[in-house]
C-alpha positions as CSV (number, residue, x, y, z in Angstrom):
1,X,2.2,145.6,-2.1
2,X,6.1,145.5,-3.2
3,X,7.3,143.8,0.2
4,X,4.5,141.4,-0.3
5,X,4.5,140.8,-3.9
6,X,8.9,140.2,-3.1
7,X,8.0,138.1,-1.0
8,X,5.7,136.0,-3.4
9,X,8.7,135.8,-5.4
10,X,10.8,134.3,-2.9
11,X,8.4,132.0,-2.3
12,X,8.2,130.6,-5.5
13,X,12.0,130.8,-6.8
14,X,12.4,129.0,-3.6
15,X,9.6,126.3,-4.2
16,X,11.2,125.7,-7.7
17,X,14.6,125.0,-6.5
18,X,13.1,122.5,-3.8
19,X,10.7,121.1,-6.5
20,X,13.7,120.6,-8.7
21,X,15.7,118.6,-5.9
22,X,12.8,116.5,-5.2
23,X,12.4,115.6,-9.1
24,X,15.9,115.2,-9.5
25,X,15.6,112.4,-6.2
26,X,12.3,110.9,-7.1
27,X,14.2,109.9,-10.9
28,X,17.1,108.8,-8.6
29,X,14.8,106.8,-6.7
30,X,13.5,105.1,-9.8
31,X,16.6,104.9,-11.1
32,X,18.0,102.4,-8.2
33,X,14.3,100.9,-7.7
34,X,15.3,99.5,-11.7
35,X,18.9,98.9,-10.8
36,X,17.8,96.4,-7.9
37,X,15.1,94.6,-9.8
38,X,18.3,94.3,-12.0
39,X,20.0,92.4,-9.3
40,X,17.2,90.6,-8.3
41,X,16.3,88.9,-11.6
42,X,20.0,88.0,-11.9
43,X,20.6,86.4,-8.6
44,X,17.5,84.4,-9.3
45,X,19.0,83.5,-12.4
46,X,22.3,82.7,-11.0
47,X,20.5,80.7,-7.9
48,X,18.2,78.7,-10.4
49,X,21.5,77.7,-12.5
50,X,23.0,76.4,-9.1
51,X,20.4,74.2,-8.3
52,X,19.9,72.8,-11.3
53,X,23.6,72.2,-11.8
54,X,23.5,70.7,-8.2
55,X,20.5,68.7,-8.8
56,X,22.5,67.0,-11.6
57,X,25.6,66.5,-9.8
58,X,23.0,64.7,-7.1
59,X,21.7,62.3,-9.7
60,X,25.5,61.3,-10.3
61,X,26.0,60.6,-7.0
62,X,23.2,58.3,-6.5
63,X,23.8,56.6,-9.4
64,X,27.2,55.7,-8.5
65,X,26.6,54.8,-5.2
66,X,24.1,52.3,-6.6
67,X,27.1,51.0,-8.4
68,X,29.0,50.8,-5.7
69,X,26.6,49.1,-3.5
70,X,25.7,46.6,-6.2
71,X,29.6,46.1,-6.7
72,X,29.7,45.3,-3.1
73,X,26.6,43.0,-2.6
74,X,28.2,41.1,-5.9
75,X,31.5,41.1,-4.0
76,X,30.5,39.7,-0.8
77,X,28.0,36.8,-2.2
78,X,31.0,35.5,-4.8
79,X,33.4,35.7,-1.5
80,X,30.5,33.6,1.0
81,X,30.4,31.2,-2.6
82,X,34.0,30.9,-2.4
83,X,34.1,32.5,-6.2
84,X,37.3,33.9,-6.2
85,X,37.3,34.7,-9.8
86,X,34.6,36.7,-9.6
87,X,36.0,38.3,-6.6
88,X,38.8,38.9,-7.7
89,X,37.4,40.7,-10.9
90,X,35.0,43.2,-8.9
91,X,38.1,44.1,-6.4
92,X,40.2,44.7,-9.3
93,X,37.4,46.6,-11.3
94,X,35.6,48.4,-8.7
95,X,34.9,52.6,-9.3
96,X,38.5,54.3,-8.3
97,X,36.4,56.0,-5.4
98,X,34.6,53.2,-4.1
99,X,38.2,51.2,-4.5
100,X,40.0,52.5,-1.2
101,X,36.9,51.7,1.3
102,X,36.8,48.2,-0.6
103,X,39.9,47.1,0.1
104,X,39.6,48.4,4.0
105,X,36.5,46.2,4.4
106,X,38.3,43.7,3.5
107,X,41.3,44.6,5.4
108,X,39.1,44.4,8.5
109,X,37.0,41.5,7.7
110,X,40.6,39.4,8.0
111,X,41.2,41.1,11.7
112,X,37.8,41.4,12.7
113,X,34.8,40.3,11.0
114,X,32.7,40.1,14.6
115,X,32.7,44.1,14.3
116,X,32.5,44.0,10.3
117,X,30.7,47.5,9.2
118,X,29.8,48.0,5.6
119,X,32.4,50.0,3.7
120,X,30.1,53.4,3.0
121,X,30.4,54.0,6.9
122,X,34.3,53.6,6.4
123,X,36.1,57.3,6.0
124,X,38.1,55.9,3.0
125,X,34.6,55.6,1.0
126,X,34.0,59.0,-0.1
127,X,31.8,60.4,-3.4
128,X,33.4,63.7,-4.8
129,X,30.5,64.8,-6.2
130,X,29.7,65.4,-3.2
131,X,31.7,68.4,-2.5
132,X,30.8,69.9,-5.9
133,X,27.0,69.5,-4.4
134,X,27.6,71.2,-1.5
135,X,29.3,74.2,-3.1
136,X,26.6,74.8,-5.5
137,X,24.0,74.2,-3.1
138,X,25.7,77.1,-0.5
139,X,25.9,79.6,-3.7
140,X,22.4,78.9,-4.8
141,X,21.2,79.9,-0.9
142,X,23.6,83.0,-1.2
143,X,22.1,83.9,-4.5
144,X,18.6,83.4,-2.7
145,X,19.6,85.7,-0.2
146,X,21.2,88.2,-2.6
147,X,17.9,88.2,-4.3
148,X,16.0,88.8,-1.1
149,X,17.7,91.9,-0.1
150,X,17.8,93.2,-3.8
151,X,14.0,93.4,-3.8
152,X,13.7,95.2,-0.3
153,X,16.4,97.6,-1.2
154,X,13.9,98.0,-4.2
155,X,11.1,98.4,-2.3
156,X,12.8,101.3,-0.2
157,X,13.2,103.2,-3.0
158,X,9.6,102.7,-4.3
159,X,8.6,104.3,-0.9
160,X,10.8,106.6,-0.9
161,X,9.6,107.8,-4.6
162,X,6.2,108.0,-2.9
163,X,7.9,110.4,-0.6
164,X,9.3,112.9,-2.8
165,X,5.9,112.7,-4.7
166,X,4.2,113.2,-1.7
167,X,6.9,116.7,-1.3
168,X,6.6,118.1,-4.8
169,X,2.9,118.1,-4.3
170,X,3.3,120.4,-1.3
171,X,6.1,122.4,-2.8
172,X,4.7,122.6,-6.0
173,X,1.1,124.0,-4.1
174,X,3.0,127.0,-3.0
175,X,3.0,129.0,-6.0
176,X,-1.0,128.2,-6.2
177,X,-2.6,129.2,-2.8
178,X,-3.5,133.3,-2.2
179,X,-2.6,133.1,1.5
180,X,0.5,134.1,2.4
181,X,0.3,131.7,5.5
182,X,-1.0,129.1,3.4
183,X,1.9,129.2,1.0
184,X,4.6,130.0,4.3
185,X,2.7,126.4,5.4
186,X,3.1,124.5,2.4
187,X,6.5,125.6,1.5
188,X,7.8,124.4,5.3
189,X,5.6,121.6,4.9
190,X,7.1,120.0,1.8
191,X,10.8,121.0,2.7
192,X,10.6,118.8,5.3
193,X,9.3,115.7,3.8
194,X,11.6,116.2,1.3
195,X,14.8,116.7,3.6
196,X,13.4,114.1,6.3
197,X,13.4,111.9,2.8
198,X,16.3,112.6,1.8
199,X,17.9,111.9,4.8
200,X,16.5,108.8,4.7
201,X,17.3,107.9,0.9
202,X,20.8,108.9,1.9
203,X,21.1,105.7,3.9
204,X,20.0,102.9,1.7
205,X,22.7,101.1,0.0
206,X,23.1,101.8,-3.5
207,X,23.0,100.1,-6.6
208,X,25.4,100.6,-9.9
209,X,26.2,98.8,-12.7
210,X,28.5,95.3,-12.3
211,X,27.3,94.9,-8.7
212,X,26.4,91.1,-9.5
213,X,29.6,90.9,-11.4
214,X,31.4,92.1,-8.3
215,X,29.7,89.8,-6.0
216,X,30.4,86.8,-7.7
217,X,34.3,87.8,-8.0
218,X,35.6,85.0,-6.2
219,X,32.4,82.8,-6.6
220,X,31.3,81.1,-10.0
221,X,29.5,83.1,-12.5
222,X,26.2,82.3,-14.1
223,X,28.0,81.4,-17.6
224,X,30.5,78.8,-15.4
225,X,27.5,77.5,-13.5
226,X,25.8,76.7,-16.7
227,X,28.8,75.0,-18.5
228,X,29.0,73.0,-14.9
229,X,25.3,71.9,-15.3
230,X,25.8,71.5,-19.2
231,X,29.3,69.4,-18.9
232,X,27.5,67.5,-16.1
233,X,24.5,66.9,-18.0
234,X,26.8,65.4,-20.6
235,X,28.6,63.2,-18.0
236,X,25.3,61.9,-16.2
237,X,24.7,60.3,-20.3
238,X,27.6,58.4,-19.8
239,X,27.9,55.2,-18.3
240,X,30.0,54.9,-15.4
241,X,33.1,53.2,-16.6
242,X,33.4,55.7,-19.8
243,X,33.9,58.8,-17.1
244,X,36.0,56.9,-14.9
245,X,38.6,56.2,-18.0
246,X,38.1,59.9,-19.2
């Protein structure tokens, strides 16, 4: 009765130490599960910022190419009228990017106006906007991608909660069945899941605090995304000849 009743015991101080490592992992689970949404909401965030921001810079762009093609069109009807005033005044006044492929058209109209493309095909003609488009629009798919990843490394350690649940109800049965080979069962039973899990937890990447703050270390932050969209929210009020002289 002794040997058996000793063995009872270490049974259950053994049960208890396992059921305390499986608690302590379960929290730890949790813990990162919240730490991922974390990074999930925030690369949203940071992806919605960039598309807006880009979605504004866009708007710029089309509106000064619709200058530039109406400085053009009113270009090339006062040159066919012979209006050199007024020809004169749009070269001399045309948008400082638009300026460069102007005065190539015009170049190659003189040497060869059989051949005579129109000057947005030209390389000088170029929108810089453009650039600040395409930047924005390459963070905002990174941030989308960030955001992706966060929620499956999320869901991992949902599961894996699940799993060291599913161990501390083994482990935590030991102590509660009269069978010695019941409890023996139980016992090897939940020490499995709960190494197999742990095995597993061990290999998910992990989450702490300033991971989105370290990720965007040499990209731009939310807050200088948002003062991007704001200042070019300000701009796209503008007409084009105030931001040209500012």
């Amino acid at each position: 009765m002794a040997t058996e009743a000793e063995a009872r015991d270490g049974l259950e101080v053994t049960s208890w130490i396992l059921l305390a490592a499986a608690t302590v992992a379960s929290a730890w689970c949790a813990y990162q599960s919240s730490l991922w949404n974390g990074e999930q909401t925030r690369s949203l965030s940071a992806s919605s910022v960039a598309q807006f921001a880009s979605s504004r810079e866009m708007s710029i762009v089309n509106r000064e190419l619709m200058v530039d093609v109406g400085t053009y069109l009113e270009y090339a009807a006062a040159d066919l009228r012979g209006d050199k005033v007024l020809a004169t005044f749009l070269r001399d006044h045309a948008r400082p990017d638009f300026k460069p492929a102007l005065e190539a058209w015009i170049a190659m109209k003189a040497t060869r106006p059989a051949v005579l493309p129109n000057p947005f095909v030209l390389p000088e003609y170029r929108l810089p906007e453009l650039d600040k488009v395409a930047r924005l629009d390459d963070q905002a798919h990174v941030d989308i991608e960030a955001s992706n990843a966060a929620n499956q490394h999320s869901d991992g350690y949902v599961l894996h909660t699940v799993l060291f649940a599913l161990s501390l109800f083994f482990l935590g049965g030991t102590s509660q069945m009269r069978r010695r080979g019941v409890r023996r069962a139980m016992l090897i039973l939940g020490s499995a899941v709960l190494l197999l899990t742990l095995i597993s937890m061990s290999r998910l990447p992990r989450a702490h605090a300033g991971l989105f703050e370290q990720r965007h270390g040499h990209g731009p932050s939310p807050q200088a995304l948002t003062s991007s969209a704001r200042r070019t929210a300000s701009s796209s009020s503008m007409p084009p000849s105030a931001r040209n002289a500012s």
